[in-house]
N, C-alpha and C positions, 0 to 999 in steps of 0.2 A: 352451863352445859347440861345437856338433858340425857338424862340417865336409860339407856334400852331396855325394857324389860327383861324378865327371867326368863329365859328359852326354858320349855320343859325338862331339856335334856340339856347335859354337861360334859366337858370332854371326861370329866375325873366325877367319879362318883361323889357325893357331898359328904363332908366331914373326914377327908384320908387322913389319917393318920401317920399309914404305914400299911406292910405288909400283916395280913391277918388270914385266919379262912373266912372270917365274914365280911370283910369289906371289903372296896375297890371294886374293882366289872362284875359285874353279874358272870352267870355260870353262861359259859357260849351254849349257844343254841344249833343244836344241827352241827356241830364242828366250825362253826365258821364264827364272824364276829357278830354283835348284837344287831339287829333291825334299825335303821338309821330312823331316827325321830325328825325332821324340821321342823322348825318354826313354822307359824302361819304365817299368810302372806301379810306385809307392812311390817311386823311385829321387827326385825332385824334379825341376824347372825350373829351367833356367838362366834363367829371366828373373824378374827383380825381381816381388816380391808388388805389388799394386794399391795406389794411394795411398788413402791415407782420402779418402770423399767421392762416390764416385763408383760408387758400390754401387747398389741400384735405383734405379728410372728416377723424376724427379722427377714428384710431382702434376699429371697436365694434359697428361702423354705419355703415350701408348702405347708398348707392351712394342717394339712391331716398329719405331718413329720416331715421329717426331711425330704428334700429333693433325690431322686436314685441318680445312683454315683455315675456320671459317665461311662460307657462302653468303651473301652480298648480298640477291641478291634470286632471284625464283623462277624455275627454269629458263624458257626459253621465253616468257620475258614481256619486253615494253620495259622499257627505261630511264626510271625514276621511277614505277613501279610502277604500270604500264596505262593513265598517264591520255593522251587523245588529245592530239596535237600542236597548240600553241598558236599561234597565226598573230601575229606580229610586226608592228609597226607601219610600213605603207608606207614607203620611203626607207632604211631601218636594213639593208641585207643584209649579211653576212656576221658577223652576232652570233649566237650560240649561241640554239637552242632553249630558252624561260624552262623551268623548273622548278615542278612544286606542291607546296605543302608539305602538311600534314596537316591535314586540314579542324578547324578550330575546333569545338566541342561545340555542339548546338542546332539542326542540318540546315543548318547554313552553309556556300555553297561552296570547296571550297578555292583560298586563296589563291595565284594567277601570282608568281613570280618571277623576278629579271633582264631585267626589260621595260623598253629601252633609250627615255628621252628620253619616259617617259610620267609625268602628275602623279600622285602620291602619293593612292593608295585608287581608282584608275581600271581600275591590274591585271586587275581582273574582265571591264572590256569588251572586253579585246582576246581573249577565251578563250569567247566566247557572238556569235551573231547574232540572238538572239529572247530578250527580256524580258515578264515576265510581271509586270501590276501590279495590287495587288486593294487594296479601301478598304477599311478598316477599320469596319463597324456600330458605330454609335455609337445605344447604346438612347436615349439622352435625347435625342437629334434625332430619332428616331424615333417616338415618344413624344406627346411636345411640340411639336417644330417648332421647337425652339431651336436656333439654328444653331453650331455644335460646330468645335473646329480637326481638320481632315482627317487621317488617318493612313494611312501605306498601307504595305505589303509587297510588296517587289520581288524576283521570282524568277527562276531560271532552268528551260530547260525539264525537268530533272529534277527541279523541284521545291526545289532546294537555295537557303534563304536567298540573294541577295546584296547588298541594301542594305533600311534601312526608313527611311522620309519621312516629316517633322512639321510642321502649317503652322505658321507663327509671326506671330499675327494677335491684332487686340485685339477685345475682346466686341461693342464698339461697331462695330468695322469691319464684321463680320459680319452682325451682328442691321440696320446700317443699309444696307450695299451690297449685302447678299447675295452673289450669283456674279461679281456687278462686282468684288467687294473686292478691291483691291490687298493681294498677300501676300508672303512669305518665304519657300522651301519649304527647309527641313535636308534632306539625303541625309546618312544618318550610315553607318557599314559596321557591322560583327560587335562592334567596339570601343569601339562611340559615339564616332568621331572622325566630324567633321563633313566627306567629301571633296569634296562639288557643297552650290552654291548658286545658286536659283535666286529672282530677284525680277522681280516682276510688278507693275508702279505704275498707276495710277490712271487709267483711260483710257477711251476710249468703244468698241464694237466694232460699233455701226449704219455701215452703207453711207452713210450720210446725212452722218457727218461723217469724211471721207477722210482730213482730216489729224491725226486725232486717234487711230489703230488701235492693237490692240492690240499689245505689244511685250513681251520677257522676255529680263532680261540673265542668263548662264548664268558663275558662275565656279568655278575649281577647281584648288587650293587658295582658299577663302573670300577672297577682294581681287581674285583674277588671272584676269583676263575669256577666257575661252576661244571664246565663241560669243554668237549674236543667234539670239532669233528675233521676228519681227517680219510683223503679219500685214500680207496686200497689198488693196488695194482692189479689190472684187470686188459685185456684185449677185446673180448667183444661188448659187455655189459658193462654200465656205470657201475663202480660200487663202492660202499662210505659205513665206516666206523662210526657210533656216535659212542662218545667213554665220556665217564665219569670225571670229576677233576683231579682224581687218581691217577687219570688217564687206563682205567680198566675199560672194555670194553661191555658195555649194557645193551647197544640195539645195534641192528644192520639194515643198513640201505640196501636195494639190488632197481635197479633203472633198467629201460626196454635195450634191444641192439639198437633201433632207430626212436632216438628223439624228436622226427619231424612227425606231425598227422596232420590231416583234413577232416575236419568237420567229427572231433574226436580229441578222447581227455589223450595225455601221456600219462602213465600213473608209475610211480616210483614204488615198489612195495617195501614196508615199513616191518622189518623181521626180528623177532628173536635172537637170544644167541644160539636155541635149537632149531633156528631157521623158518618154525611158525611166524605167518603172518599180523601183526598187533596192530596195523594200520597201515599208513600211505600217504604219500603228496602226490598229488595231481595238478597237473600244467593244466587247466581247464580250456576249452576253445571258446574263446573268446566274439567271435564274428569277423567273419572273409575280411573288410573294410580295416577292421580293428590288428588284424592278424598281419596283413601283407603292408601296413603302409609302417605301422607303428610297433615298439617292444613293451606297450601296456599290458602287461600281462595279467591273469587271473590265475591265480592258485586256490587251492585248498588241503588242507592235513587233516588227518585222523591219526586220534592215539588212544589209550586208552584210558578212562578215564580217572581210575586209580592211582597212574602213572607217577613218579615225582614231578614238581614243577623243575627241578632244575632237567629231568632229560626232557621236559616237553617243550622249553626255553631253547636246548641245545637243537631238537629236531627242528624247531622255528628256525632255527641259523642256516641249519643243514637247505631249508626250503630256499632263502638267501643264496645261498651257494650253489645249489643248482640253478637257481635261474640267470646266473651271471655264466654260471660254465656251455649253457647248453641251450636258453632262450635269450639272451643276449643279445643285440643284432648290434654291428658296428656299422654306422653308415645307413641304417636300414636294410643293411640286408641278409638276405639268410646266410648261418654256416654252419649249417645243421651236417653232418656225417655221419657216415655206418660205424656203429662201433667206437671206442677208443682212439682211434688212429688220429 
């Protein structure tokens, strides 16, 4: 084996001993460590060869360090990738901003999360202040005059899926009460899970018999009564309670003398209980064709937006219940009147 010459210089001064003031490093120079000596070139290294191993740089690094860590999300943009800030339900402060997750396939909106102390599939109303609801054309009622279980789609105002509604009614109930018939409405969400229920019983809605009006109990989760609405006795105006599951009253309905229009919303005003305005449902006009042959109706609600999900649930019922008391048609035809009568 062939022996490498003496490099001039040593990691350890020659002859250590030990600690002394005259041996070991030299005194630093400048504050810093001594002038680096190398060998000549051929002569060899006094430092040990490199252990196996650690030769180029592993897959997934760069030559100069590591690779930079992936980017989250896009400069300059919020946190949860742009979507506006979702307003939390009254009483809850100091809970984190809910989060969306990634909208479902089919124009569905995406779904709120971490919404503190709200029922299960409601997430949606805390993040919207206007709903959009349109009926579904049903050619064989159109047709015929057979009277058909209602379907509708409920949107928001970009358009995006949020809940679709099924009545759940029997042939007979329909074909014999028409718009009187006592029903069951499904709110189902993106998942056909059933999250609002809404039932409507059997009841008279003439001015004539006071204590018999109409009424719609609203639950959600399907058992657990969130809200009433309940119409009030009145002669020339619609007008409706919405209460709590207390049954106290929280908002008032007030409807036009005349429910019928041309080419023009009907608008329902949505009051306080000091009788300020806080929104509305509107029968939206639909087109002369769509209006006079069929009861496809188009709605819309405003509320506001802080509102609880459970009265905003209840006013959605409320919207349900006028449009069976008052755009309804049996037969296809109109039965629109002045007033209450």
């Amino acid at each position: 084996m062939q022996q490498q010459p003496q490099a001039p210089y040593a990691p350890y001064a020659p002859q250590y001993q030990g600690y002394d003031q005259g041996a070991g490093y030299p005194p630093p120079q400048g504050g810093g460590y001594p002038p680096a000596q190398y060998p000549p070139p051929g002569t060899g290294s006094p430092y040990p060869p490199a252990q196996p191993g650690y030769g180029q740089p592993m897959p997934g690094y760069e030559q100069q360090g590591y690779a930079q860590a992936p980017q989250m999300y896009a400069p300059n943009q919020p946190y949860g990738g742009g979507y506006q800030p979702v307003i939390v339900q009254p009483g809850m402060p100091g809970h984190p901003q809910p989060m969306m997750i990634q909208a479902p396939p089919g124009g569905w909106m995406p779904i709120p999360q971490g919404i503190p102390n709200c029922p299960p599939g409601l997430e949606y109303l805390t993040a919207i202040d206007q709903l959009l609801v349109h009926q579904k054309v049903e050619l064989l009622e159109a047709f015929t005059g057979f009277e058909t279980a209602n379907k509708y789609t409920i949107k928001n105002t970009l358009g995006q899926k949020v809940y679709w509604a099924a009545e759940d009614t029997g042939c007979c109930n329909r074909m014999c009460c028409g718009a009187a018939r006592a029903f069951d409405m499904k709110i189902m969400d993106t998942f056909q899970n059933e999250v609002l229920h809404f039932n409507r019983p059997l009841r008279c809605s003439s001015c004539w018999f006071p204590c018999c009006l109409q009424t719609m109990e609203v639950t959600a989760p399907p058992g657990n009564v969130i809200g009433y609405v309940e119409q009030d006795w009145s002669i020339l105006t619609p007008q409706f309670s919405i209460k709590d599951q207390n049954g106290e009253t929280v908002l008032k309905i007030s409807g036009p003398f005349c429910t019928f229009s041309i080419c023009g919303d009907v608008e329902f005003e949505v009051l306080s209980t000091n009788g300020a305005q806080v929104g509305k449902i509107s029968k939206q006009w639909s087109g002369l064709g769509r209006e006079l042959f069929t009861d496809a109706d188009h709605f819309g609600i405003n509320f506001p937006m802080d509102l609880d999900v459970r009265v905003k649930a209840t006013l959605l019922g409320a919207l349900f219940l006028i449009d069976y008391m008052f755009f309804e048609k049996s037969g296809n035809k109109e039965q629109d009147r002045p007033g209450m009568f």
